[in-house]
LUMPA-449845 format. One record per residue (C-alpha): residue in one letter; y negated, z negated, x negated. Coordinates in steps of 0.2 Angstrom, whole numbers, padded with zeros to 4 digits, always signed. Example, Ala and Ser with C-alpha at 12.3 -4.5 7.8 and 13.67 -1.06 7.14 Angstrom:
2
A+0022-0039-0062;S+0005-0036-0068;
***
This chain:
62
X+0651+0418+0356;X+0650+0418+0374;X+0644+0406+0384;X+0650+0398+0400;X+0634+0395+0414;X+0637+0388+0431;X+0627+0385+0446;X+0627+0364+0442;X+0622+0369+0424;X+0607+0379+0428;X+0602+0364+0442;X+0602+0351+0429;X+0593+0364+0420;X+0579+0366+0433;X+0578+0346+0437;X+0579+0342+0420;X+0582+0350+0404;X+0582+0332+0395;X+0598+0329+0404;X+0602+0347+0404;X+0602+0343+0385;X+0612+0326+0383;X+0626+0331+0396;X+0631+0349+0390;X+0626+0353+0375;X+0630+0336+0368;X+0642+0328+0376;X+0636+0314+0382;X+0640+0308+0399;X+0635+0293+0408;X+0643+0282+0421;X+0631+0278+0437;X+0631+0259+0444;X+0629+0265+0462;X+0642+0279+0459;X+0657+0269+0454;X+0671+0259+0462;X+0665+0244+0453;X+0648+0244+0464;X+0660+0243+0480;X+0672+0231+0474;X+0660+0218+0468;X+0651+0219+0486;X+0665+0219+0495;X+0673+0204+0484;X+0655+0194+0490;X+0654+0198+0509;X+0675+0194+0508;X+0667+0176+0499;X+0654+0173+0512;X+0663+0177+0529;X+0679+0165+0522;X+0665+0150+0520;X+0658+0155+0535;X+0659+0141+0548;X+0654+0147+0566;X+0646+0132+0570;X+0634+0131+0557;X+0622+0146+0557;X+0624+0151+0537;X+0637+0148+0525;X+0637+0136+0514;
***
């Protein structure tokens, strides 16, 4: 049975085999909060909130 290494496996490796463990070997893969789309929609969606109610007079929104 071969198996297929690369350069990213033995990294996780070295940092952690844990995660070396959980990711490749049992398949289980995470999704990162800071990595998705939904990190960068919901901030946008709130600066797009606060710079609508924004009135120029008045030095913060309200």
């Amino acid at each position: 049975m071969t198996y297929a290494l690369s350069a990213t496996k033995l990294v996780t490796y070295k940092q952690c085999p844990q995660q070396y463990n959980f990711r490749y070997e049992l398949g289980i893969s995470t999704r990162s909060a800071f990595g998705s789309a939904d990190l960068g929609n919901a901030l946008h969606q709130a600066l797009a909130i606060a710079y609508r109610d924004w009135h120029y007079n008045n030095h913060k929104p309200e």
